[in-house]
Biopython code that builds the backbone (N, CA, C, O; Angstrom):
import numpy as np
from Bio.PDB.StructureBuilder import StructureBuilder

atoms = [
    (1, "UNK", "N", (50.923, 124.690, 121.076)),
    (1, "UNK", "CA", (49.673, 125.327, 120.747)),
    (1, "UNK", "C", (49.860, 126.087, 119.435)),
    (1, "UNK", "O", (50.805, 126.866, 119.310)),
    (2, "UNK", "N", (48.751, 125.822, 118.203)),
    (2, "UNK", "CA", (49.173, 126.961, 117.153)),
    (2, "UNK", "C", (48.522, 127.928, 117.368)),
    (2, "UNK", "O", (47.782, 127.892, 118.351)),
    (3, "UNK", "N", (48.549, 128.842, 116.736)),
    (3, "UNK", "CA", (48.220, 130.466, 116.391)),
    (3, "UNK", "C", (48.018, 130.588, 114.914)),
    (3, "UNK", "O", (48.682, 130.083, 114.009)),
    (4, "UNK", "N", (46.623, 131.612, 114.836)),
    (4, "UNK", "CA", (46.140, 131.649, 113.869)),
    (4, "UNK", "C", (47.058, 133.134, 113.442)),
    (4, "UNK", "O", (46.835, 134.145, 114.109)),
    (5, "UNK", "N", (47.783, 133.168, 112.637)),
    (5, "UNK", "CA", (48.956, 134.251, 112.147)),
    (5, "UNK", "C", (48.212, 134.948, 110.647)),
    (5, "UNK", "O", (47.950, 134.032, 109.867)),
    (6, "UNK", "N", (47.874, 136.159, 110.161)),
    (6, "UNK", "CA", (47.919, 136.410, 108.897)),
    (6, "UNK", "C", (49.369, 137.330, 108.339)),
    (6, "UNK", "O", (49.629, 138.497, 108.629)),
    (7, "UNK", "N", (50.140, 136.442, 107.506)),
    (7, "UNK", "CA", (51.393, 137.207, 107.115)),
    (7, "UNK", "C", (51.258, 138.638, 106.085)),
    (7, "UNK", "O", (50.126, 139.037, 105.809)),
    (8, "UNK", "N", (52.666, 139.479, 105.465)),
    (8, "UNK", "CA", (52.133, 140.436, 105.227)),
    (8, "UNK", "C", (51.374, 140.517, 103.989)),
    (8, "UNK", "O", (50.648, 141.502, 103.853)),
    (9, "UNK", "N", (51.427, 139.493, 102.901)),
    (9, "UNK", "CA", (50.922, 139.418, 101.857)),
    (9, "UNK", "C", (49.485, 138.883, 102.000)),
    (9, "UNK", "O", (48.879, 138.466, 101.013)),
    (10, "UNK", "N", (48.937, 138.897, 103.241)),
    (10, "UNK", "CA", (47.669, 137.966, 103.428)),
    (10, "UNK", "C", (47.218, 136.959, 103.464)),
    (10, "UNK", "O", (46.074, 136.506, 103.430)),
    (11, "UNK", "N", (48.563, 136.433, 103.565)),
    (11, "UNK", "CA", (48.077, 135.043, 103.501)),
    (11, "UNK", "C", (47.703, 134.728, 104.993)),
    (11, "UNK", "O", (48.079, 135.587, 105.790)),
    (12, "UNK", "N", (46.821, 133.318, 105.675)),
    (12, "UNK", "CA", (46.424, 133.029, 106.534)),
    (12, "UNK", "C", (47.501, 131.234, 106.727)),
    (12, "UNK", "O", (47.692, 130.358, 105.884)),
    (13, "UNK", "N", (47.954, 131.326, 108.139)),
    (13, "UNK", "CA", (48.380, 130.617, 108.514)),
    (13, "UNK", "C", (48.622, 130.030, 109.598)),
    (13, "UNK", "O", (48.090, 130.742, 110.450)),
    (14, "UNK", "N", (49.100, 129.166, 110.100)),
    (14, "UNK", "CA", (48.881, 128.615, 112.037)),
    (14, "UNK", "C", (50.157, 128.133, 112.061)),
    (14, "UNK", "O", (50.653, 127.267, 111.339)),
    (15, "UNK", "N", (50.664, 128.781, 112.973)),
    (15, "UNK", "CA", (52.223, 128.389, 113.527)),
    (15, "UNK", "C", (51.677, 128.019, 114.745)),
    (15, "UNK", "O", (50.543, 128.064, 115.224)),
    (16, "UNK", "N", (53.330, 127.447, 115.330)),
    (16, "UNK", "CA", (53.664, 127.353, 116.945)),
    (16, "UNK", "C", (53.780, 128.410, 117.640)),
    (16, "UNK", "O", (54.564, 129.311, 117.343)),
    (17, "UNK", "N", (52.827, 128.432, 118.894)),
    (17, "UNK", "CA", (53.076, 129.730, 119.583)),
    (17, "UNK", "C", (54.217, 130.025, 119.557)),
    (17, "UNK", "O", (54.443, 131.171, 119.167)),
    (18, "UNK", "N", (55.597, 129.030, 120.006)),
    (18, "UNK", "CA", (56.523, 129.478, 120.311)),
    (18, "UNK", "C", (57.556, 130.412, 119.081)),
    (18, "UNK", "O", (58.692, 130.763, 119.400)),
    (19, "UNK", "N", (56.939, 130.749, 117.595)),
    (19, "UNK", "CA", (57.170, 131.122, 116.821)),
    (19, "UNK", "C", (57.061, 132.390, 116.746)),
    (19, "UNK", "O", (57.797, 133.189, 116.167)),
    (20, "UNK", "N", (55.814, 132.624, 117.542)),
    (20, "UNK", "CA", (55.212, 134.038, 117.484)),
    (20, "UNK", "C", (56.091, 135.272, 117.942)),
    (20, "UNK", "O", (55.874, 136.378, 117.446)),
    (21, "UNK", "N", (56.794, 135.140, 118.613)),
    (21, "UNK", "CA", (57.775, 136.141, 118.989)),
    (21, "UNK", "C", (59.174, 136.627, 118.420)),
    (21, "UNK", "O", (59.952, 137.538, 118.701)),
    (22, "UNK", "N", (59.129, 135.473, 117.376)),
    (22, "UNK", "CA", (60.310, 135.742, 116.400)),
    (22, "UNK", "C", (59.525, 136.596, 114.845)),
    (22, "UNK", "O", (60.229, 137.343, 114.165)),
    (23, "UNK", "N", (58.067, 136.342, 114.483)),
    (23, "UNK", "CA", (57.518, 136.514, 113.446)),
    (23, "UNK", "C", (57.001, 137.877, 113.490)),
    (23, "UNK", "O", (56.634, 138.546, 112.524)),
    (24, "UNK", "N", (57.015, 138.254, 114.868)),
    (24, "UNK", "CA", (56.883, 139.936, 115.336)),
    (24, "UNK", "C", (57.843, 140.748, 115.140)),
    (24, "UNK", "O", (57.722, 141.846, 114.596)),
    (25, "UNK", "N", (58.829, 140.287, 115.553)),
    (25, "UNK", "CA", (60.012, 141.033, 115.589)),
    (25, "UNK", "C", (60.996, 141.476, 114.482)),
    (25, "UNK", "O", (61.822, 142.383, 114.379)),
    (26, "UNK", "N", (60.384, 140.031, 113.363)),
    (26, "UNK", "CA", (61.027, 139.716, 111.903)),
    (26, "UNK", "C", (60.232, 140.606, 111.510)),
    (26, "UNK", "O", (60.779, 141.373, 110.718)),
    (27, "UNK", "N", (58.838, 140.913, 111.786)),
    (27, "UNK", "CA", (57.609, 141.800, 110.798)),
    (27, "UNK", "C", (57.132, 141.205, 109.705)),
    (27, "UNK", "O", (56.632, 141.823, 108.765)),
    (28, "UNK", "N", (57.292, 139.657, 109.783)),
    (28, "UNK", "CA", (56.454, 139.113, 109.236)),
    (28, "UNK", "C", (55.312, 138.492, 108.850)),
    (28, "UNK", "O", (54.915, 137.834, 107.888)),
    (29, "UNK", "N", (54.686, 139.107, 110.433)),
    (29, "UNK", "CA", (52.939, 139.052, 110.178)),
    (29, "UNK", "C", (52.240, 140.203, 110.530)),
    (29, "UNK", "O", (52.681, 140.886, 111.454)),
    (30, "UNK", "N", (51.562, 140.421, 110.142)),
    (30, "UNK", "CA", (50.822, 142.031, 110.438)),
    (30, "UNK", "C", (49.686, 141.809, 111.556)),
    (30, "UNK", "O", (49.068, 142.668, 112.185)),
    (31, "UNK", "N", (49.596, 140.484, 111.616)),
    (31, "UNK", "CA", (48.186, 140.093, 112.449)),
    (31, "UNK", "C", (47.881, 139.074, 112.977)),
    (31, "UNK", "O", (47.240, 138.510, 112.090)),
    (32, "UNK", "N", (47.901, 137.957, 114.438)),
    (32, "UNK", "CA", (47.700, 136.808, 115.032)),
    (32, "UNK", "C", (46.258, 137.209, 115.556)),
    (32, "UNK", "O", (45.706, 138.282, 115.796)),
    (33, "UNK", "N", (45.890, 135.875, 115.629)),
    (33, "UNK", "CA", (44.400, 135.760, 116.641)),
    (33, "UNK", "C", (44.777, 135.499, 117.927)),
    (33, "UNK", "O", (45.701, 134.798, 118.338)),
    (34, "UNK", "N", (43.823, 136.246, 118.614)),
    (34, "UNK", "CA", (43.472, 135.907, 119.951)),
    (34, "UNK", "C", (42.398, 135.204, 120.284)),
    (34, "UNK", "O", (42.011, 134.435, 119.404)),
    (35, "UNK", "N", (41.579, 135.226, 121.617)),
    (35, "UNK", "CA", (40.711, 134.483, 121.843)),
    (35, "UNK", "C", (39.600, 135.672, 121.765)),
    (35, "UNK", "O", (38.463, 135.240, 121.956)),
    (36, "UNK", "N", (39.669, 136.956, 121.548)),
    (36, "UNK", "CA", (39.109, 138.249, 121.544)),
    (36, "UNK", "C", (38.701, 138.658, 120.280)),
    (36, "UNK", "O", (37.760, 139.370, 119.930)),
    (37, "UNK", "N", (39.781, 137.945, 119.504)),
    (37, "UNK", "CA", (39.612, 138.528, 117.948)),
    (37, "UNK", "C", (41.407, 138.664, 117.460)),
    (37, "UNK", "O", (42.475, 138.354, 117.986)),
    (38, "UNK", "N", (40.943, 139.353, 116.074)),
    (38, "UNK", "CA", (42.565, 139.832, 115.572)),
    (38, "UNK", "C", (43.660, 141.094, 116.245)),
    (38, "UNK", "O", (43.498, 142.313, 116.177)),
    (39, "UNK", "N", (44.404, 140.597, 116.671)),
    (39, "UNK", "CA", (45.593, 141.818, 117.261)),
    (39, "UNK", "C", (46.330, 142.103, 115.940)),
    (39, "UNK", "O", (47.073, 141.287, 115.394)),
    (40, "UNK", "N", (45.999, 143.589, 115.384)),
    (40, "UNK", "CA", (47.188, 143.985, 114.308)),
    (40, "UNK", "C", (48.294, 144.495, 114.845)),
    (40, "UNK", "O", (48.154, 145.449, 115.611)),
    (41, "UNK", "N", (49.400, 144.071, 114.617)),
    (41, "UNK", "CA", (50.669, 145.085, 115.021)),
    (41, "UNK", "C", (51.124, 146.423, 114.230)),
    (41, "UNK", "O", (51.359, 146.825, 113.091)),
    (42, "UNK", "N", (51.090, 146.926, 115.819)),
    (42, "UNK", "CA", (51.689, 148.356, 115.442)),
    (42, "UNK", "C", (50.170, 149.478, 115.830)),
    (42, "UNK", "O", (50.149, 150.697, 115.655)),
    (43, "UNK", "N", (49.064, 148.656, 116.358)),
    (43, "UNK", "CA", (47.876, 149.612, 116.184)),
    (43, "UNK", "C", (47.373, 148.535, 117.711)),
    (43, "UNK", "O", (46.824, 149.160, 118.618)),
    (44, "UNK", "N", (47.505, 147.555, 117.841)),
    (44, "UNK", "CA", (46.494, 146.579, 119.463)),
    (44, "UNK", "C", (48.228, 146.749, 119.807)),
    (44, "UNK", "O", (49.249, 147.055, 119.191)),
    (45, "UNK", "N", (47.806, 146.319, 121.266)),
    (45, "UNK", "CA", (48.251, 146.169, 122.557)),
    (45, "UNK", "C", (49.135, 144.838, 122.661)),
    (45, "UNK", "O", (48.398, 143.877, 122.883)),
    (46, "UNK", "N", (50.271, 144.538, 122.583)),
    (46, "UNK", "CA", (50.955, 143.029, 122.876)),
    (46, "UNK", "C", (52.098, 143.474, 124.057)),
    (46, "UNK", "O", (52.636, 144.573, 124.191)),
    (47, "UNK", "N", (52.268, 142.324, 124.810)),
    (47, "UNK", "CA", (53.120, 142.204, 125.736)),
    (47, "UNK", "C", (54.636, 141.798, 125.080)),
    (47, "UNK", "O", (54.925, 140.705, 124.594)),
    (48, "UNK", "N", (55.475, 142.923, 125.194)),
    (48, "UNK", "CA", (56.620, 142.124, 124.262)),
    (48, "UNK", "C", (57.324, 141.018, 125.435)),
    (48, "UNK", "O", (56.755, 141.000, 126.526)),
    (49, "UNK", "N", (58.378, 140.217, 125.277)),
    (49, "UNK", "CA", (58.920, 138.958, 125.380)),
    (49, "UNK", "C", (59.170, 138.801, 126.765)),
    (49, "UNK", "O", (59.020, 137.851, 127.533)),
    (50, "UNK", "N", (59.788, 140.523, 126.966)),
    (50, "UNK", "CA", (60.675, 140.224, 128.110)),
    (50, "UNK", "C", (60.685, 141.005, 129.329)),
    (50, "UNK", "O", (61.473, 141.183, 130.258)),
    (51, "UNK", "N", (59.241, 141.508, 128.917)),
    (51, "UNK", "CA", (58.320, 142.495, 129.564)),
    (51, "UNK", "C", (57.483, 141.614, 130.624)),
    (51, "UNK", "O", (56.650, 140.808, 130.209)),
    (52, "UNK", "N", (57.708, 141.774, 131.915)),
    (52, "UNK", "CA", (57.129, 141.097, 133.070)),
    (52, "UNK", "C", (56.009, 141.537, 133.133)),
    (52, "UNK", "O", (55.713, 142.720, 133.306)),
    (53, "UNK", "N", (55.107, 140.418, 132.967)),
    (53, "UNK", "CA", (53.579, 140.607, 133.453)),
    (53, "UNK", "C", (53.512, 140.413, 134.780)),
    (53, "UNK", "O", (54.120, 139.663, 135.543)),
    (54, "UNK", "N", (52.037, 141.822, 135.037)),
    (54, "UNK", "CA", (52.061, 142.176, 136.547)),
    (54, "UNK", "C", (50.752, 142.091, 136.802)),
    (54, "UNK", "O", (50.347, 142.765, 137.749)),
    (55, "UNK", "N", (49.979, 141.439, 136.205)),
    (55, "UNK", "CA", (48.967, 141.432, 136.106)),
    (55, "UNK", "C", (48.148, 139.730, 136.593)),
    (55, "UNK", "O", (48.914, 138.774, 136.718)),
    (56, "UNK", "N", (46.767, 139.534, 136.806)),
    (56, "UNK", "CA", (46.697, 138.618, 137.946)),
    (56, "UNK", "C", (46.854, 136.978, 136.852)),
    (56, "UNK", "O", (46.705, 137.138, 135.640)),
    (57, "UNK", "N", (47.092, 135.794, 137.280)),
    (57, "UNK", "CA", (47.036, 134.987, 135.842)),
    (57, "UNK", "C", (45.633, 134.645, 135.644)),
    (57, "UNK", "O", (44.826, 134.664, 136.573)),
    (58, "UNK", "N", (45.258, 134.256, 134.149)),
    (58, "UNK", "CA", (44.056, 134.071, 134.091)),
    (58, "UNK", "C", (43.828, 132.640, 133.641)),
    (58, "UNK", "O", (42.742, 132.107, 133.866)),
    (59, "UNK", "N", (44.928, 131.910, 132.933)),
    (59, "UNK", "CA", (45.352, 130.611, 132.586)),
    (59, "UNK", "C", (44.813, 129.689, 133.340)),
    (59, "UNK", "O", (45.696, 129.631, 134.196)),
    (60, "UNK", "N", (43.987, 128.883, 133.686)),
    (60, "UNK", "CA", (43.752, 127.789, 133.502)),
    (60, "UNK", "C", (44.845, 126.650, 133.802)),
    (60, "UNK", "O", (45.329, 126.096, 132.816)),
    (61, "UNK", "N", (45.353, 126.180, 135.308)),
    (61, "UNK", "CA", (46.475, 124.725, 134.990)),
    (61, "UNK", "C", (45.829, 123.878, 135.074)),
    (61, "UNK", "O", (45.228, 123.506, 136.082)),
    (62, "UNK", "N", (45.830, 123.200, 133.556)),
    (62, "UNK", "CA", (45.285, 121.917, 133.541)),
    (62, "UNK", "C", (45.059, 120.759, 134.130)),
    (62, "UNK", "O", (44.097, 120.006, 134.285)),
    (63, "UNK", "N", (46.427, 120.803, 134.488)),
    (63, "UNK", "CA", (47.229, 119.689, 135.691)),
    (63, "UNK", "C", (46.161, 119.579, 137.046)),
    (63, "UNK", "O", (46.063, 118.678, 137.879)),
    (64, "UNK", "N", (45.454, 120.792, 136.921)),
    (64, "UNK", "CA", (44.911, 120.558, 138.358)),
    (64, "UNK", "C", (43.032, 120.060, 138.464)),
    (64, "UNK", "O", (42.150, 120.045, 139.322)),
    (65, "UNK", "N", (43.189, 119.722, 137.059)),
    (65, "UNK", "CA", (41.552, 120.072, 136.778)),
    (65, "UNK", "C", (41.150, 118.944, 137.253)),
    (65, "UNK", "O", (42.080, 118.154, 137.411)),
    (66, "UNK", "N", (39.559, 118.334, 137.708)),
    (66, "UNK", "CA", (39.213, 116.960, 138.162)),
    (66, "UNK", "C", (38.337, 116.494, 136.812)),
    (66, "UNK", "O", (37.839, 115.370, 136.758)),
]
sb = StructureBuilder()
sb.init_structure("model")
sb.init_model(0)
sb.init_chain("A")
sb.init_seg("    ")
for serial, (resi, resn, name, xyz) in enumerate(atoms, 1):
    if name == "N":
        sb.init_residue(resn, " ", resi, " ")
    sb.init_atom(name, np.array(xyz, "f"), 0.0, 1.0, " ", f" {name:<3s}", serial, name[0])
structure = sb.get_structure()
């Protein structure tokens, strides 16, 4: 899945989700999209990596759809 990423110079770009957790941590994007809108880091709310969500799922398994 990509992600809509803006890095720190502004530029606009779409990585692999699975990127996103290295590009946080590097501080090399100030800002990804959600399905809500833009999350800036350091000011919105993110779940870091390895932080257990306790919360109910809201995902969608495809696998099961008719």
């Amino acid at each position: 899945m990509l992600i809509t990423v803006m890095y720190q110079d502004g530029k606009i770009g779409m990585v692999e989700f699975s990127q996103l957790d290295q590009l946080i941590q590097s501080q090399k994007i100030k800002q990804f999209m959600r399905s809500e809108g833009w999350v800036t880091l350091g000011i919105d709310s993110i779940r870091e990596s390895d932080e257990e969500y306790n919360n109910p799922e809201r995902r969608q398994d495809f696998r099961r759809t008719k």
